[in-house]
Structures are given as structure tokens and as C-alpha cells.
N, C-alpha and C positions, 0 to 999 in steps of 0.2 A: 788404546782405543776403548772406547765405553760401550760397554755391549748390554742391551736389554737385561732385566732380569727373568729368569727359567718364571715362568707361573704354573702354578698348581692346575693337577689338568684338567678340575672342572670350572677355574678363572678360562682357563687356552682356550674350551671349547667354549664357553661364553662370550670369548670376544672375540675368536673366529664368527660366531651365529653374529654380532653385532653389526662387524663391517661387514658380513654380506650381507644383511638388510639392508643400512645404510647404502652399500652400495648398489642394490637393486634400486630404492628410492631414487637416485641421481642418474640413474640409467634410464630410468621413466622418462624424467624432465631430457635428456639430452638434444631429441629432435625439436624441444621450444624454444622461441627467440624470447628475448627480456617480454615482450609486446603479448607473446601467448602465456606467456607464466604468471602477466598481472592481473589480466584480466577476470572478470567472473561473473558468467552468465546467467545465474539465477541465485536467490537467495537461499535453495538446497545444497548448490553447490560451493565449493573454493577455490580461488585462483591456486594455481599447481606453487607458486611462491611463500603463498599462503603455510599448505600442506608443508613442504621442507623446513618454515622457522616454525611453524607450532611442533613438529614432533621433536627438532631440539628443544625447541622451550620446554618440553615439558621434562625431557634428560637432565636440561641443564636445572629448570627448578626444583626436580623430588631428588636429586642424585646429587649432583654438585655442591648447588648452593645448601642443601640440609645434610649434607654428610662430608664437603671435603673441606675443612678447615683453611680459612683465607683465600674463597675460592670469591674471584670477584666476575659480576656477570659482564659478559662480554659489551650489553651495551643494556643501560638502565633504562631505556626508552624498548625494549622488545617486551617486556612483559604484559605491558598494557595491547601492543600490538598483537603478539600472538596467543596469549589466552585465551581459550574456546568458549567453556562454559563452569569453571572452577571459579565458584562463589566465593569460596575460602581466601583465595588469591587476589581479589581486587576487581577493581574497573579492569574493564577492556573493552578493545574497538566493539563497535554494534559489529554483528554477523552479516549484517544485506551492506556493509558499507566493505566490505574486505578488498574490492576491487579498486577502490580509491586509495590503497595506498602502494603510489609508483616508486616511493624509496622507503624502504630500501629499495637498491636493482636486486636481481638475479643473480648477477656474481656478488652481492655482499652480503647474500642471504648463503648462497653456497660455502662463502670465506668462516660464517657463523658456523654454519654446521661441521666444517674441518675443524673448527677450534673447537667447539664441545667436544666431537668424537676424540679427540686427540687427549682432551682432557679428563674424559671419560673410560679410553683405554690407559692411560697411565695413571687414574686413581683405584683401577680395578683391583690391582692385589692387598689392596691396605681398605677394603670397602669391608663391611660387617655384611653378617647376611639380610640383614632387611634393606640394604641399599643393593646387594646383586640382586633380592629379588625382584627390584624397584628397574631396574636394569633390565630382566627378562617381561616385565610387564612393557618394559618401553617397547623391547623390540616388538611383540606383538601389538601393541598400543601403532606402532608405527607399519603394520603388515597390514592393519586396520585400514590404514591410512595409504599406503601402494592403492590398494582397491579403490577409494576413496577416490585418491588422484587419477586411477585409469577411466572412471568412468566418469569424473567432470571434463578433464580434457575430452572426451567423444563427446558431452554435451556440450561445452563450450566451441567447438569445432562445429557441430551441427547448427550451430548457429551462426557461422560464416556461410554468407551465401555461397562461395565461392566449395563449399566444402572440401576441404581439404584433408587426403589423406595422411595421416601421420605414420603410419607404415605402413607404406605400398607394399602389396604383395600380391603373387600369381592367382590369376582366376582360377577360382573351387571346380574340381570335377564335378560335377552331379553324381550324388549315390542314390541308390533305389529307395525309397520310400520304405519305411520300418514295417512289420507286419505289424496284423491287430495288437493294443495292450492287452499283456499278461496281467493277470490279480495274484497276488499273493496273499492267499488267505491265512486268516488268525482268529482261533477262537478263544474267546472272550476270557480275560486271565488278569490277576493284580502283577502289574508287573510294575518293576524298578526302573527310573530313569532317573538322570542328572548326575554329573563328573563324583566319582570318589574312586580315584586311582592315581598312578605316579605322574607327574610331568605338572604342565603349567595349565591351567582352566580359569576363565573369568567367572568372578565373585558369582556371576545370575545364572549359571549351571549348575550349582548347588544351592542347597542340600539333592545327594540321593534320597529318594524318596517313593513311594509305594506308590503307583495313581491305578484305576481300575479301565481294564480295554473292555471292552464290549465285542462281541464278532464283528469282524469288519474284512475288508480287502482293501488290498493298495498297488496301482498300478507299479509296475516293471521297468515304466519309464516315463519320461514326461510328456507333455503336449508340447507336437511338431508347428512349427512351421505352416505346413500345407494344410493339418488340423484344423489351425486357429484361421488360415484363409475361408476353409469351408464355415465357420462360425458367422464370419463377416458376411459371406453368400448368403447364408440361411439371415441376415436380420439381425442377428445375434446385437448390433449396439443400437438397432431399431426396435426392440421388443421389449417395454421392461419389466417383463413378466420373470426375466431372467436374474432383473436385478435387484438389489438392495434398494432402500429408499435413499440414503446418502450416496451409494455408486449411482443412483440415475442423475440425481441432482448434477453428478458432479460430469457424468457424459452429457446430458443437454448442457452446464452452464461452460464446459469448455469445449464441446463440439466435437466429441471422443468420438472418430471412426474405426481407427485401429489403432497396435501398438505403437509406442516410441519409436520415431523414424522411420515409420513405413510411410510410403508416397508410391501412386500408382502413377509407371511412365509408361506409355502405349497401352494401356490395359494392364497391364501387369504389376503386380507388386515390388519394391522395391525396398532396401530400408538403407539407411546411413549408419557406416563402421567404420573405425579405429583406417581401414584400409579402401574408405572413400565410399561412393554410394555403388551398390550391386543388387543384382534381383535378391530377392529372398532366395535362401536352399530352402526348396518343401522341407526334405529330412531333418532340419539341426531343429534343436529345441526353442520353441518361440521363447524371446524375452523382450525385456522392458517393459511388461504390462503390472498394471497395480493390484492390488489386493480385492479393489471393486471387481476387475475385467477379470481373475484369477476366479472370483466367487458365482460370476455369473457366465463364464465360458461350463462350470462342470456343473450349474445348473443346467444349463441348457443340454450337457451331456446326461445328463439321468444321473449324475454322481455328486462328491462333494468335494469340498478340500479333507486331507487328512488332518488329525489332529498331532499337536507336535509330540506327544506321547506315542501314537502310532507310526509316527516317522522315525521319530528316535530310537524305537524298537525293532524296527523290519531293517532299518540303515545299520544299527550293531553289528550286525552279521556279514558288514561288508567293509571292504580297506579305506581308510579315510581320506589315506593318502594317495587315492589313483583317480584316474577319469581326467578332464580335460581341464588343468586349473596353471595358474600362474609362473613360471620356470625363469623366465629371464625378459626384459625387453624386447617388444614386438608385436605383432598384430595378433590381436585378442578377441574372438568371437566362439561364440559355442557352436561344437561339431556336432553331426549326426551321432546318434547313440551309438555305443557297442553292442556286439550281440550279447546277450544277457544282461541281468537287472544290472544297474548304476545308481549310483544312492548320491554321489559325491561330486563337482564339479560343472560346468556349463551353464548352470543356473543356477543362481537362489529357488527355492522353493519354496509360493506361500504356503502356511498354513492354515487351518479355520481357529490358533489360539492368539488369546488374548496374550501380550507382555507382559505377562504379573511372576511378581515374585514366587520363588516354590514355596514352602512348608519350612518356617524355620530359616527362611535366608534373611543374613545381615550383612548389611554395608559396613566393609570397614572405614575405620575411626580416620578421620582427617581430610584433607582437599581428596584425595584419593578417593574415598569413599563415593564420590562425586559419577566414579566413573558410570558407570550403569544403573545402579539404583532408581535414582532420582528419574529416569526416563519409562518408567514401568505403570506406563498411563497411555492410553491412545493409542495405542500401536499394535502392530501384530508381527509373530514371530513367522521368521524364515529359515527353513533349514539347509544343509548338503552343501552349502560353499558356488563360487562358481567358476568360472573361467578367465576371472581377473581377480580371485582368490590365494594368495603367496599358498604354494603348496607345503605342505604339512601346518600350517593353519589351523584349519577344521578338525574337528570331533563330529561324530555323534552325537554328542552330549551339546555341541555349539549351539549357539542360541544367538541366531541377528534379529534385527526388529527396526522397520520403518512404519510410518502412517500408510495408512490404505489408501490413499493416494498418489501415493509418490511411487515413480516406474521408470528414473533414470539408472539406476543399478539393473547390473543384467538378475532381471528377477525373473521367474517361472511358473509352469503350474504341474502338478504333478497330483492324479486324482484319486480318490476314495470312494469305497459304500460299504453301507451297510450291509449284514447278511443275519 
């Protein structure tokens, strides 16, 4: 009998971490029919199909095909198909056209991905290290993408009339309403931010670097639920005294009353989740709002956003690995805080910074370099991970970043001031 070969135990613990990504990915998609996995409801989003061949693709072309000798691609037609935005790499399908492609199906997109993995874990012990390391960026490259896939499926879903739960689960107790925010004061200091320690960090979290805090406070927790109702009461998306000149523009010219999937049913608020439509919990942490509605909720509170040096700094001091974020397939919504501050999970959190490079950061050399760099224009950074976040994921030090308009990701607000 042929038995496996022993691998080296920092190969074992690598390709143990492989297949459980992998196989959390496949566990996402399990409750979709062919029918839900091709579809794609907006041009933000990806059909969940989609999401499964690109993060092989991109296994099979920085791993595979550039490190394992006579490695032939499983099918010469997927490149062009699943290429995101790697210039380096070629044509590929347009991004708003992704839900027009019904074949592959679902099981020959799944059959792709058991043969990369397969291929992937039997080239591991004979790999150099710039191809394992190429291997730990996939896995995370693909944790990226878990997230990615949990929150298009909720949008793509909210867009069946019929709204359809994806997993059902028991109605929420009611908890009490949080007390007032806590501030967490800091007076004004040069202090160090951005990844320089052991383990894996993407390229746009370095360099560490000096930046100067000014005094400031930072709330303990973020804006609720029953908070951001009171907003809506007072006027809040009637007044734009609140708002930016691009966030008004963009609540008149799309009709912005509230966040992402709230609808009022008898009077009352309600919003659409993972586990079908339900009243809003006052307590849990409001999400899906944009960076506009993020900037002018803490105007109108007398506060600000924090900056992502000020977040990065008060979060340090907390586990990155706890609070309410991603464990296994299932219904996924942010809970009420805990007692005491939480830095990490339930929400993204905007910031008031721009996505620019730090001091000193460079893109590495090749299609790779591709990955973050190039997108450090327009955007603004969010910190703390969220509740459809693969846990251990996040840093401190992470850095996500969408356009300030965009509010399908479970994004947040969590506030600041000056002192």
C-alpha cells in the first residue's frame, strides 16, 4: 500500500489551514442551487460561482502553473473567465457581465476546485518558499473572498422578492439597550502604526511608521441599531446640513432614507438578513451604511469619524481574534455589544482616512503586485473586521477600503472627537 509522504511540520500545518479555507468556502455555497450561484445582482457584486473559480484561478495560476513543472491548466478557457483585475494576465470577462456566464455549472466549477486543491496539496512539499508563501497569501486572498461571498449572496437574495432565507434560524431574544458611549481618551502623542511582526500581513499595512495623534477620544462601541433609528426620527437624511456635498448628491439622486435593507412594516423598522426579513434589534450594531451616511450620522452627533491611526491605536490593546466574526457556515448578522470596549468583529468600521499608501510602501514586482496598490485612489479605509470576517483574519494593523458609497458589506460607524 502507498501511503502519503510524513511532511514537514510547517508544510502539515499549512495545508491543514488550506483545506479548512477551502472547505469553509464550499460550505458557504452548500445551501445554493446551480440557479443562485450564477446569478449576479449588481455590478459590486459576484455570483457565488464566480467567487469559487477565481480563487482557484488564482492558486492554480501564481502556484501551479509558475512553480510546478508540467503542470497543465485544467481547462485553457478559465483564465480569461476568471481573472478579476490582474493586467499582467491578460483579457478577461468584463466584471458587470460575470452573471452571464451559466457554464460552466456549479458542479464543474466545484470538480475545478477539487482538482487544484488536490494539486496543490501534493505539489506542497517539493514547493520553494516563494511559492508557499504564494499559497498563504491565496488562503487569505481566499478569506477575503468567504466575506465577499457572504455578503453578495444577502444582496443577491434581497433581491428576490420572495426573500428568501438562507439560514433559517430561531428569533432573537431582545436585549436591553447598551448604556451611554464610553470615550476612551488619548492625549496627543507620535505614535507607531502598520504591520512589522511575525505571521502573514498584506503589502498596504506597511511600512511601520511614526504618524502624530492629536487629543482626541474614541467611543467604546459603535452606533446601534435604535441610535441610527433616532437619526432617521430627527431628519437626519432630510437635512444636509449634515452632509457632505457628494453624500447629499448621492442620498437625493438615489432616494437614501435608511440603511441597506431596512423597510418599514406596520410602522416599524425592519431589515433583510442571511436568516430572512426581521424587525431591526435596537441593541446590535447598525450596518450596511456608507461612508456618506457613516460621516453624517456623527455629524449630526457633535462627533466625527476616527482616523485610522486613531483606531489602529486604541484597537492594539485589544484581541483581534474575539467579538462576533466568521467560525463556520450559518446565519451571520451582528450581535449586541459586549460589556466592555470591542474593537473587532460585527462591523467594518468607517474611518475619516483616505486609502493612500503609507510612507515608504511598495508594491511587489509582478501580476501580484497588482493586489492592493493599484486600488489606493477613491476610497476610504475601514477597520476591526466584521461578522462575516474568517476569524483570525484581522489585525490591528488591517486595512479594508471600499468607495464611500458602496454599503452592501456589513459596514459601521464607530465615533470620535476632539479634545
Amino acid at each position: 500500500m502507498r501511503t502519503q509522504p510524513r511532511l514537514a511540520p510547517g508544510i502539515s500545518t499549512l495545508a491543514e489551514r488550506f483545506a479548512k479555507v477551502r472547505g469553509l468556502t464550499e460550505a458557504l455555497v452548500a445551501p445554493l442551487s446551480d440557479a443562485d450561484a450564477t446569478v449576479q445582482s449588481m455590478e459590486d457584486a459576484s455570483p457565488a460561482k464566480w467567487h469559487l473559480a477565481h480563487t482557484t484561478w488564482f492558486l492554480e495560476t501564481f502556484i501551479l502553473r509558475d512553480f510546478v513543472a508540467g503542470y497543465v491548466l485544467h481547462d485553457d478557457r478559465f483564465p480569461f473567465l476568471f481573472n478579476s483585475y490582474y493586467e499582467a494576465e491578460g483579457r478577461r470577462h468584463a466584471r458587470g457581465r460575470r452573471g452571464m456566464v451559466t457554464r460552466p455549472t456549479l458542479d464543474e466549477v466545484l470538480a475545478y476546485r477539487h482538482h487544484v486543491d488536490a494539486a496543490v496539496l501534493a505539489a506542497l512539499p517539493g514547493l520553494p518558499d516563494a511559492a508557499l508563501d504564494l499559497v498563504t497569501l491565496g488562503c487569505h486572498h481566499e478569506e477575503q473572498h468567504q466575506e465577499l461571498l457572504v455578503t453578495d449572496i444577502l444582496h443577491l437574495m434581497s433581491e428576490n422578492p420572495l426573500e428568501p432565507a438562507i439560514w433559517p434560524a430561531a428569533r432573537k431574544v431582545p436585549v436591553e439597550m447598551p448604556g451611554p458611549i464610553g470615550w476612551i481618551e488619548r492625549a496627543g502623542a507620535v505614535a507607531e502604526i502598520g504591520f512589522d511582526g511575525e505571521g502573514f500581513a498584506f503589502d498596504c499595512e506597511g511600512p511601520r511608521h511614526p504618524t502624530l495623534l492629536t487629543p482626541h477620544a474614541i467611543a467604546d462601541r459603535t452606533i446601534t441599531n435604535g441610535e441610527w433609528a433616532a437619526f432617521i426620527a430627527n431628519g437626519g437624511y432630510a437635512n444636509p446640513a449634515h452632509w457632505l456635498s457628494d453624500g447629499w448628491a448621492w442620498v437625493k439622486a438615489e432616494a437614501i432614507v435608511a440603511p441597506l435593507y431596512w423597510e418599514k412594516h406596520d410602522g416599524s423598522w425592519t431589515r433583510f438578513g442571511l436568516d430572512g426579513r426581521r424587525a431591526i434589534d435596537p441593541a446590535a450594531p447598525v450596518t450596511h451604511v456608507s461612508f456618506y451616511e457613516a460621516d453624517a450620522y456623527a455629524a449630526w452627533a457633535g462627533a466625527r469619524l476616527p482616523t485610522e491611526a486613531e483606531w489602529e491605536v486604541a484597537a492594539a490593546e485589544h484581541d483581534a481574534s474575539g467579538g462576533n466574526q466568521l467560525d463556520e457556515a450559518g446565519p451571520v448578522e451582528p450581535r449586541p455589544a459586549p460589556d466592555g470596549p470591542a474593537f473587532f468583529g460585527d462591523v467594518w468600521e468607517w474611518t475619516g482616512s483616505a486609502y493612500r499608501p503609507y510612507p515608504g510602501f511598495k508594491a511587489a514586482q509582478g501580476a501580484v503586485g497588482e493586489y492592493n496598490g493599484k486600488f489606493m485612489s477613491n476610497q476610504c479605509v475601514l477597520r476591526g473586521g466584521s461578522c462575516a470576517t474568517p476569524r483570525g483574519h484581522a489585525r490591528a494593523s488591517y486595512r479594508n477600503f471600499f468607495y464611500p458609497h458602496q454599503r452592501w458589506q456589513f459596514t459601521g460607524v464607530r465615533l470620535a472627537k476632539d479634545l
